[in-house]
PDB file with one MODEL, atoms N, CA, C and O in Angstrom:
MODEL        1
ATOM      1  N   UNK A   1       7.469 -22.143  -7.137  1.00  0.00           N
ATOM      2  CA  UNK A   1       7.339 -21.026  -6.218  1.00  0.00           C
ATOM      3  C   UNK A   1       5.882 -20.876  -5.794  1.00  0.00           C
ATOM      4  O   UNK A   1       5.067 -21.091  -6.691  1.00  0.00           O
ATOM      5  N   UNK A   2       5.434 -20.570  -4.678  1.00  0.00           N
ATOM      6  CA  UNK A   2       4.493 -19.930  -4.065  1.00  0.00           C
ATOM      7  C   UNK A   2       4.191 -18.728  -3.485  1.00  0.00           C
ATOM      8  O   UNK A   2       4.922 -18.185  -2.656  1.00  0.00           O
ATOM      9  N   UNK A   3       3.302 -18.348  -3.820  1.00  0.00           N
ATOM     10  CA  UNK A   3       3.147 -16.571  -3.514  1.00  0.00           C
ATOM     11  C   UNK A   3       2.093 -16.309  -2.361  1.00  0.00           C
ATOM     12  O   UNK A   3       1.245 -17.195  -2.255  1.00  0.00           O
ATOM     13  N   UNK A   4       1.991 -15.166  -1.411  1.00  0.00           N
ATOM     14  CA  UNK A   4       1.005 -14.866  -0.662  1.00  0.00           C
ATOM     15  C   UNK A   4       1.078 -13.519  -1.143  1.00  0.00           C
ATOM     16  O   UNK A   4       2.042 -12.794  -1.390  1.00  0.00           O
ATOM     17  N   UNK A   5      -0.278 -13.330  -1.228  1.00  0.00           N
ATOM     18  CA  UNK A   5      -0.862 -11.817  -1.291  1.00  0.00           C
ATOM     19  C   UNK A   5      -1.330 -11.225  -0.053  1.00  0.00           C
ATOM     20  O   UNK A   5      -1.849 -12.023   0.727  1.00  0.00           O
ATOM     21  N   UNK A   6      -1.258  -9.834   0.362  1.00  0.00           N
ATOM     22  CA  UNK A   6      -1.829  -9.614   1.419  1.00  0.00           C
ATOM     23  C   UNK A   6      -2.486  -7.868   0.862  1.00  0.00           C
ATOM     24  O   UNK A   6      -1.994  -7.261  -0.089  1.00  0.00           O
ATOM     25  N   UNK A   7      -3.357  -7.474   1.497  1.00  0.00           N
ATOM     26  CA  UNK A   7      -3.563  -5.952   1.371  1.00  0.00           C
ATOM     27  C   UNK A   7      -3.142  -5.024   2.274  1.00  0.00           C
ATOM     28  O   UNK A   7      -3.398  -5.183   3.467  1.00  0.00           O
ATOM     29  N   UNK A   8      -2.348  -3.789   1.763  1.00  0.00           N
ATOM     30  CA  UNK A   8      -2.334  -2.644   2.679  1.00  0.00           C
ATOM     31  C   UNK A   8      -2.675  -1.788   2.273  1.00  0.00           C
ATOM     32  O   UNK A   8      -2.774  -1.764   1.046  1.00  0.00           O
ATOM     33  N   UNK A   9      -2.951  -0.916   2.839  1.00  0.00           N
ATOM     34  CA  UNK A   9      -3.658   0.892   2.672  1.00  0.00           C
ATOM     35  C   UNK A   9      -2.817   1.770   3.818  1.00  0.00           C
ATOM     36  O   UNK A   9      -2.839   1.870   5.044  1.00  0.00           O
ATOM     37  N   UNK A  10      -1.726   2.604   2.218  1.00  0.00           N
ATOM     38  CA  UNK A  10      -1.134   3.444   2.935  1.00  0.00           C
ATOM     39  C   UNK A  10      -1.739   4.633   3.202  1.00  0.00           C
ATOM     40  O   UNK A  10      -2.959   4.534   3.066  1.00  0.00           O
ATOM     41  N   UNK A  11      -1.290   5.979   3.605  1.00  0.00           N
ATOM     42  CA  UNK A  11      -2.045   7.118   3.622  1.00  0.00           C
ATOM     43  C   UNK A  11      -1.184   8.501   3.357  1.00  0.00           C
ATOM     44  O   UNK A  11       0.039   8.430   3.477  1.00  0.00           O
ATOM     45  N   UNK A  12      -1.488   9.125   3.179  1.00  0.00           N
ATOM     46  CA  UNK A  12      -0.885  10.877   3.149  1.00  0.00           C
ATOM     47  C   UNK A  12      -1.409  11.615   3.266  1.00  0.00           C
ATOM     48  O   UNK A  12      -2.621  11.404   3.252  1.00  0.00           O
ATOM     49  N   UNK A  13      -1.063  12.659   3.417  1.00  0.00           N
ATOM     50  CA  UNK A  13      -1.924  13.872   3.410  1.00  0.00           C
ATOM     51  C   UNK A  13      -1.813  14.715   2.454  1.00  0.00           C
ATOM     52  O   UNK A  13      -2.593  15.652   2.290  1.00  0.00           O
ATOM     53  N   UNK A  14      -0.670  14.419   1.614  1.00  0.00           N
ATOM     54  CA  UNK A  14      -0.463  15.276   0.092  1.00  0.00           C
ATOM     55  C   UNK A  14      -0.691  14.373  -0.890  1.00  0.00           C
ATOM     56  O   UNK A  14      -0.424  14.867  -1.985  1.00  0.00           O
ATOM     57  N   UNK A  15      -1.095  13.193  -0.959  1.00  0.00           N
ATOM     58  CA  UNK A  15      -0.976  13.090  -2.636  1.00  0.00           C
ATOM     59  C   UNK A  15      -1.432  11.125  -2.505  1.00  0.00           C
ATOM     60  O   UNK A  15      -1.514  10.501  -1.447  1.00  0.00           O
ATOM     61  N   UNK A  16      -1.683  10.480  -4.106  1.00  0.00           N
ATOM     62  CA  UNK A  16      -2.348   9.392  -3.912  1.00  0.00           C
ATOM     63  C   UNK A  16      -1.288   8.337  -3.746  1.00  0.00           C
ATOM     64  O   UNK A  16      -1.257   7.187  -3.308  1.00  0.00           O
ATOM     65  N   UNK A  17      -0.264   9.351  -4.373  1.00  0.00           N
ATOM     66  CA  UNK A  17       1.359   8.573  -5.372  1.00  0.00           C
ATOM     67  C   UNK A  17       2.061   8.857  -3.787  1.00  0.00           C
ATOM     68  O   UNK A  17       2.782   7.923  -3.436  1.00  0.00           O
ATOM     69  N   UNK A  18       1.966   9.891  -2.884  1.00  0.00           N
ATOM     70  CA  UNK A  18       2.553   9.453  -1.740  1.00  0.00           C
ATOM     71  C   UNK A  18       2.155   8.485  -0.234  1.00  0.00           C
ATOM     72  O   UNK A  18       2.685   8.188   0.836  1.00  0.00           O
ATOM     73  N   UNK A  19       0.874   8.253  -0.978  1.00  0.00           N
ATOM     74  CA  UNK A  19      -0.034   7.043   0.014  1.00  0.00           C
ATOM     75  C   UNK A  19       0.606   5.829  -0.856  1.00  0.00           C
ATOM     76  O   UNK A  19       1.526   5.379  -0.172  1.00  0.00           O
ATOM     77  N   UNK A  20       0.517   5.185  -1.951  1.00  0.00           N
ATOM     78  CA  UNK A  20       1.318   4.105  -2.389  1.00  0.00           C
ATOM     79  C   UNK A  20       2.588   4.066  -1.859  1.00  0.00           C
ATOM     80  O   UNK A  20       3.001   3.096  -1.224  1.00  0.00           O
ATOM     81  N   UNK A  21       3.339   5.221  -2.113  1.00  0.00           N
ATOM     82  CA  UNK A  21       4.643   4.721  -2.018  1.00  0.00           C
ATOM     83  C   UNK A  21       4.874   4.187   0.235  1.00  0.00           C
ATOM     84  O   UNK A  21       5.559   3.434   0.926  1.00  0.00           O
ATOM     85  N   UNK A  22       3.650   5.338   0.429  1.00  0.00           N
ATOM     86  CA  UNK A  22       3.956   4.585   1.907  1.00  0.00           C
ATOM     87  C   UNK A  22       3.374   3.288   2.023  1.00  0.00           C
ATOM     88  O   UNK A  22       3.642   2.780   3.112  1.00  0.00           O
ATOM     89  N   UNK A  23       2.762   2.669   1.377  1.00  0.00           N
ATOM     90  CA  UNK A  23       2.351   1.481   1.761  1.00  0.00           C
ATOM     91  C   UNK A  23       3.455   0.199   1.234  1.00  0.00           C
ATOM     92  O   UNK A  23       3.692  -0.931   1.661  1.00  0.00           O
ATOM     93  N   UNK A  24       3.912   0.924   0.218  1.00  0.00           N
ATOM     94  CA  UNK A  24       5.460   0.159  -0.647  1.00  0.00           C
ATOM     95  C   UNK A  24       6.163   0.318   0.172  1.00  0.00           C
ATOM     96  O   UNK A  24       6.305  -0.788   0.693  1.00  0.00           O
ATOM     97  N   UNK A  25       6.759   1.037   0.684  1.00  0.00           N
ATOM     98  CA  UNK A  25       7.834   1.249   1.719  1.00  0.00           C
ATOM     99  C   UNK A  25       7.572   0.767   2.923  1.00  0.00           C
ATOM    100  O   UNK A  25       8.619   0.681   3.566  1.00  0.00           O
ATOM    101  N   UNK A  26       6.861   0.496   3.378  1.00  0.00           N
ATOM    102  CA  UNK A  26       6.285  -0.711   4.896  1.00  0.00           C
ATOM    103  C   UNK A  26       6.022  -1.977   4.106  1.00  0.00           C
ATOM    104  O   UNK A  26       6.468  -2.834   4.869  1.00  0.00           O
ATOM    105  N   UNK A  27       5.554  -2.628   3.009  1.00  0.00           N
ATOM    106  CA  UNK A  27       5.839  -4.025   2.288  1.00  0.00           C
ATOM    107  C   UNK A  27       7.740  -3.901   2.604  1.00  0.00           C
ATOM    108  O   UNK A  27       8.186  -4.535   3.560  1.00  0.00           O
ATOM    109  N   UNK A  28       8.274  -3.435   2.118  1.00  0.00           N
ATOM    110  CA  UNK A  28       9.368  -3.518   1.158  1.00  0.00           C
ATOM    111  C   UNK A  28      10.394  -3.613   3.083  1.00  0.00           C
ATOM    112  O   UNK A  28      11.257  -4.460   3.314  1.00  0.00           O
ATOM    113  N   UNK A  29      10.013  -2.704   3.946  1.00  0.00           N
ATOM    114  CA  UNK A  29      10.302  -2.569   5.351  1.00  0.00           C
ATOM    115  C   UNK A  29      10.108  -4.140   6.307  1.00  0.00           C
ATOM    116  O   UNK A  29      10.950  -4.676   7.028  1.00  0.00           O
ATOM    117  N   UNK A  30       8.938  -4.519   6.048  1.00  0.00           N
ATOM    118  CA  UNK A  30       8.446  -5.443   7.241  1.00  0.00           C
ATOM    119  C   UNK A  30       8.247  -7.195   5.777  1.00  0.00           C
ATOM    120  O   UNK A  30       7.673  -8.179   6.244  1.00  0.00           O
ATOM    121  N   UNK A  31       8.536  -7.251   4.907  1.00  0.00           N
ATOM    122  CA  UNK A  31       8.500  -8.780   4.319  1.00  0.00           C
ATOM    123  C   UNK A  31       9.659  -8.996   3.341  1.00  0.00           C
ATOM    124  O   UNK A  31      10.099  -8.213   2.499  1.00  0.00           O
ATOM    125  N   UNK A  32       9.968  -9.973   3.582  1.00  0.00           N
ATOM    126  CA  UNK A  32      10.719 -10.250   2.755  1.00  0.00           C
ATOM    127  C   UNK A  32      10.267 -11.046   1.068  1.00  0.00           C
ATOM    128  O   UNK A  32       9.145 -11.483   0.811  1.00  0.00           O
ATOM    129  N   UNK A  33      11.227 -11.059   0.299  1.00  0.00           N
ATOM    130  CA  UNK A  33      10.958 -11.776  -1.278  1.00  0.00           C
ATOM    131  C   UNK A  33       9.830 -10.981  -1.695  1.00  0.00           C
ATOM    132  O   UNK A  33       9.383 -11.734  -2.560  1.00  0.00           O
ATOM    133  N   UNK A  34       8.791  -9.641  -1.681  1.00  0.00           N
ATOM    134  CA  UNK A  34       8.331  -9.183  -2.480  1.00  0.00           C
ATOM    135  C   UNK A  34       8.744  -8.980  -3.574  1.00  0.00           C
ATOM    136  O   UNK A  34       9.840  -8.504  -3.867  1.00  0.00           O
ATOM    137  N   UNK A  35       7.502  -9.485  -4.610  1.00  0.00           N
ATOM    138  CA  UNK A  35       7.625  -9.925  -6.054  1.00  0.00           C
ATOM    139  C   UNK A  35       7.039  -8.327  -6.739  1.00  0.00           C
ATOM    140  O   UNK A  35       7.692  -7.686  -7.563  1.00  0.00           O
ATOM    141  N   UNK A  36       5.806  -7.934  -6.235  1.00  0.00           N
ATOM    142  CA  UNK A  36       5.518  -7.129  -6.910  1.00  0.00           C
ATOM    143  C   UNK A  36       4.016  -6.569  -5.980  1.00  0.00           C
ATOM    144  O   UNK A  36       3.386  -7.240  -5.162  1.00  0.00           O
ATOM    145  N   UNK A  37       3.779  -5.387  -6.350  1.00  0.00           N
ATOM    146  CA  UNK A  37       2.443  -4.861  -5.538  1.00  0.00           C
ATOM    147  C   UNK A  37       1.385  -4.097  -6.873  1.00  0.00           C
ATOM    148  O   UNK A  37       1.757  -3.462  -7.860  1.00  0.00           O
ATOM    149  N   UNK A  38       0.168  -4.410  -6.487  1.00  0.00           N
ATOM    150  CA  UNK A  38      -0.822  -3.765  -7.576  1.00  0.00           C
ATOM    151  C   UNK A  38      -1.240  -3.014  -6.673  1.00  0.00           C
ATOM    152  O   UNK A  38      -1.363  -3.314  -5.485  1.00  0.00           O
ATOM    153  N   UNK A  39      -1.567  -1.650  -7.352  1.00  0.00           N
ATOM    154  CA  UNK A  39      -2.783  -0.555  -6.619  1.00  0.00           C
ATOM    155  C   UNK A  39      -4.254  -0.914  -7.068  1.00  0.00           C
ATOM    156  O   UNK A  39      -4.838  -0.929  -8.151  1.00  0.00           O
ATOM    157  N   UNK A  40      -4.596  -1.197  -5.764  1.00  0.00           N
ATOM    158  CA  UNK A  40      -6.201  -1.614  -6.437  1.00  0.00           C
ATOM    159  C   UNK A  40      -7.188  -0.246  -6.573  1.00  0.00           C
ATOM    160  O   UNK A  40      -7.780   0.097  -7.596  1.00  0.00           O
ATOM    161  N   UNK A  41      -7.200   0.303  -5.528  1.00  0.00           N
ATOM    162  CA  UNK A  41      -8.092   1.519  -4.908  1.00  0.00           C
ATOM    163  C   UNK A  41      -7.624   2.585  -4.111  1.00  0.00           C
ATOM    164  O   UNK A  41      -6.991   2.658  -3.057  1.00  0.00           O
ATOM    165  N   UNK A  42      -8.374   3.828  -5.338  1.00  0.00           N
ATOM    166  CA  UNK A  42      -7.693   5.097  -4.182  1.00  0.00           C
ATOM    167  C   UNK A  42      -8.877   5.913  -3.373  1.00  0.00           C
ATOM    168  O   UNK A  42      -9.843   6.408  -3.953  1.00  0.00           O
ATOM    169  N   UNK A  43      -8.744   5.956  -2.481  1.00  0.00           N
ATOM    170  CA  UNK A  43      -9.545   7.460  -1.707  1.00  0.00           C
ATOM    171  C   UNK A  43      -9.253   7.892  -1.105  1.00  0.00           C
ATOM    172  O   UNK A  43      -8.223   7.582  -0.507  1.00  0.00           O
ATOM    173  N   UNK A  44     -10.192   9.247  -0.758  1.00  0.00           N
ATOM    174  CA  UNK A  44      -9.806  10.119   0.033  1.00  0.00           C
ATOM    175  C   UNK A  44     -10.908  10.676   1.098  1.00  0.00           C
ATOM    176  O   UNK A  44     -11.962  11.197   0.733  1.00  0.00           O
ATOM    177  N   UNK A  45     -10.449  10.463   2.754  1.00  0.00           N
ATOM    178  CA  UNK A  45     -10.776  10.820   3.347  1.00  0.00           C
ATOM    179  C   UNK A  45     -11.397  12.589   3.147  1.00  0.00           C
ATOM    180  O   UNK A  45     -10.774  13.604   2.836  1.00  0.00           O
ATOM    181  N   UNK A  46     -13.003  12.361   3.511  1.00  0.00           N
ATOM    182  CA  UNK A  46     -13.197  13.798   3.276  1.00  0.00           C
ATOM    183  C   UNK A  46     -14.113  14.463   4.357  1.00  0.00           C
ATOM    184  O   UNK A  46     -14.841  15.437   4.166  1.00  0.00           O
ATOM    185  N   UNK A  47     -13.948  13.754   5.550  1.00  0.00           N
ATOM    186  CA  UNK A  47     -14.623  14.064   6.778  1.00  0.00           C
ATOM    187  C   UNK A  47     -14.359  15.081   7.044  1.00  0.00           C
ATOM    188  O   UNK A  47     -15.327  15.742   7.420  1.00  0.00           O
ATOM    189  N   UNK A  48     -12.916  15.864   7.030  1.00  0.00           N
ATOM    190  CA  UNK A  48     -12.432  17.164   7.265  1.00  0.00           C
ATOM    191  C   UNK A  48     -11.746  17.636   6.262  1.00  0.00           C
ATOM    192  O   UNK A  48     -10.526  17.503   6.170  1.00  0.00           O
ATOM    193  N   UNK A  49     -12.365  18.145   5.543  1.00  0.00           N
ATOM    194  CA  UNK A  49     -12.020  19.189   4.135  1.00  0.00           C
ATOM    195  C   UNK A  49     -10.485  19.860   4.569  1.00  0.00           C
ATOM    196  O   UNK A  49      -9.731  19.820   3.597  1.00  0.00           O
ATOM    197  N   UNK A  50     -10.155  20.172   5.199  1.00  0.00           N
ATOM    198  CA  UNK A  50      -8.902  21.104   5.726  1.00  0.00           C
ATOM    199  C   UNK A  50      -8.116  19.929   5.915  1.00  0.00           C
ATOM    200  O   UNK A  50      -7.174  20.099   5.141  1.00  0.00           O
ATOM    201  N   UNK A  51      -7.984  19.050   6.380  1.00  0.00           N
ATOM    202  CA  UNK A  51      -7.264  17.601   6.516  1.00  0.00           C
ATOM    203  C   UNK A  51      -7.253  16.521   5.984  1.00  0.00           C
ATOM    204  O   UNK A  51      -6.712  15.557   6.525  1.00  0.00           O
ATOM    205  N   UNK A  52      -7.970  16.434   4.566  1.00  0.00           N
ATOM    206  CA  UNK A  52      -7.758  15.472   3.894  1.00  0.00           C
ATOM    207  C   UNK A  52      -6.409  14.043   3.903  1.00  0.00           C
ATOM    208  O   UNK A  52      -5.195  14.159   4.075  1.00  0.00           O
ATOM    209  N   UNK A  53      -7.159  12.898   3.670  1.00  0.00           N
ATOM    210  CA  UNK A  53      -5.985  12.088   3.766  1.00  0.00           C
ATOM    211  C   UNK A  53      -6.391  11.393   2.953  1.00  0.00           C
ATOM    212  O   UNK A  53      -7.523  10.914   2.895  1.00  0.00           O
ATOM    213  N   UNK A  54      -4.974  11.162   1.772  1.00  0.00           N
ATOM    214  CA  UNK A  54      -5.142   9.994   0.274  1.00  0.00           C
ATOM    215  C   UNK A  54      -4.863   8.719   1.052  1.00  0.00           C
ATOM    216  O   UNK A  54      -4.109   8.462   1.990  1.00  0.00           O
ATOM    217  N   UNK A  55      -5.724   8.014   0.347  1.00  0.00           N
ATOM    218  CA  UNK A  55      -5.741   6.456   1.226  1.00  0.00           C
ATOM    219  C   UNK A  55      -5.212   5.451  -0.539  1.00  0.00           C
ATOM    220  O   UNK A  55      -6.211   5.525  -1.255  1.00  0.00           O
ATOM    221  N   UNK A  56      -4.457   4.923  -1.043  1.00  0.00           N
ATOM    222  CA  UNK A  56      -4.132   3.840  -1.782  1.00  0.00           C
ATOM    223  C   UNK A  56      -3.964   2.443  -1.063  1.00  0.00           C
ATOM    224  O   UNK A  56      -3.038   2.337  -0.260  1.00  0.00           O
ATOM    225  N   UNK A  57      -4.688   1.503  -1.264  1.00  0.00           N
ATOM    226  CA  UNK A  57      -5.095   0.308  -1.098  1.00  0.00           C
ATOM    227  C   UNK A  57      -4.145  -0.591  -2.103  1.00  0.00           C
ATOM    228  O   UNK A  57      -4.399  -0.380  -3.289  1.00  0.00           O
ATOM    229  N   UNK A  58      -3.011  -1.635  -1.837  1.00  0.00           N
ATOM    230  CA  UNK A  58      -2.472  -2.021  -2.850  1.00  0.00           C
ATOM    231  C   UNK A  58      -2.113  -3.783  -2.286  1.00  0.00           C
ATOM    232  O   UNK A  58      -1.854  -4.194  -1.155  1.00  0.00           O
ATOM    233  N   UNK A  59      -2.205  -4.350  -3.292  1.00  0.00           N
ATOM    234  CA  UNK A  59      -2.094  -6.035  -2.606  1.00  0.00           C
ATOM    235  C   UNK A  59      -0.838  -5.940  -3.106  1.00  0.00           C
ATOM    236  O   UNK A  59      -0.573  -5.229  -4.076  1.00  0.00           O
ATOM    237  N   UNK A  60       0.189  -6.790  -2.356  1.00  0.00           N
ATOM    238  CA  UNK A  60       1.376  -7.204  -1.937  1.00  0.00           C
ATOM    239  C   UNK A  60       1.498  -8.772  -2.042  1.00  0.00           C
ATOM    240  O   UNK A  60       1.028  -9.527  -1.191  1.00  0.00           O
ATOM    241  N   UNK A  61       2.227  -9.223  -3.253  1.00  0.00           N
ATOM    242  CA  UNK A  61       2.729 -10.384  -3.391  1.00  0.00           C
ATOM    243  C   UNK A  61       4.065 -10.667  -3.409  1.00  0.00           C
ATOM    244  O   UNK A  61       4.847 -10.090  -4.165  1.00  0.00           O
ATOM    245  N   UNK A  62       4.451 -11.700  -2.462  1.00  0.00           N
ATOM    246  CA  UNK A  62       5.841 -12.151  -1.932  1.00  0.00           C
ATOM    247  C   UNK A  62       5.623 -13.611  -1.609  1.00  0.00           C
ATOM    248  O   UNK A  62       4.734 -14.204  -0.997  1.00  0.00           O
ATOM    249  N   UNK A  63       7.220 -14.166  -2.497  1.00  0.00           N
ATOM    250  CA  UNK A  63       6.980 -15.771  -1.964  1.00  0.00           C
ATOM    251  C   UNK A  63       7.269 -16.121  -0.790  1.00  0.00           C
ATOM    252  O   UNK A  63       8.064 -15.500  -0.085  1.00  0.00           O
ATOM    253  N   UNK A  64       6.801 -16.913  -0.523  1.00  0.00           N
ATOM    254  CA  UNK A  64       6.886 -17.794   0.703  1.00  0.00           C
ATOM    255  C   UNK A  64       7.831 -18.888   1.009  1.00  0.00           C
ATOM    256  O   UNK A  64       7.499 -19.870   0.344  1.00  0.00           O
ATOM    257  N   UNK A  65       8.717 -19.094   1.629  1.00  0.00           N
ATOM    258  CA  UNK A  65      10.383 -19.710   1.574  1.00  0.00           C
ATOM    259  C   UNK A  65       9.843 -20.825   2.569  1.00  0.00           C
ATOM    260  O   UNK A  65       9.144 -20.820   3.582  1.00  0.00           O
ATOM    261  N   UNK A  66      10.615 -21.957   1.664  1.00  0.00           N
ATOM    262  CA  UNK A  66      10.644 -23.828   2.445  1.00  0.00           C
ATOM    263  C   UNK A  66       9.686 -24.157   1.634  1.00  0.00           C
ATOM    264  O   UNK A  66       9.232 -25.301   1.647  1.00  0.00           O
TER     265      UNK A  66
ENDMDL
END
């Protein structure tokens, strides 16, 4: 088997666990054969205190078919 990793950074505006899961849910949406995703990095937008947005950064590994 062969694997590709790629990175995404989901976002929210409530929470760090609901920026992962959006970035899981667009892997899991747009590739197929995902194996598994690590969270590397979290932050948070803090340009506008009243609008904060959780940013989770997570690499995405899925094999690659043929």
């Amino acid at each position: 088997m062969v694997f590709k990793k790629i990175t995404l950074i989901g976002t929210s505006p409530e929470s760090f666990d609901a920026a992962a899961d959006d970035a899981i849910d667009r892997a899991n949406d747009t590739l197929e054969n995902v194996h598994w995703i690590e969270v590397e990095e979290l932050g948070v937008e803090v340009a506008s205190v009243e609008n904060r947005m959780y940013q989770a950064e997570v690499e995405v590994a899925f094999e690659l078919e043929g």
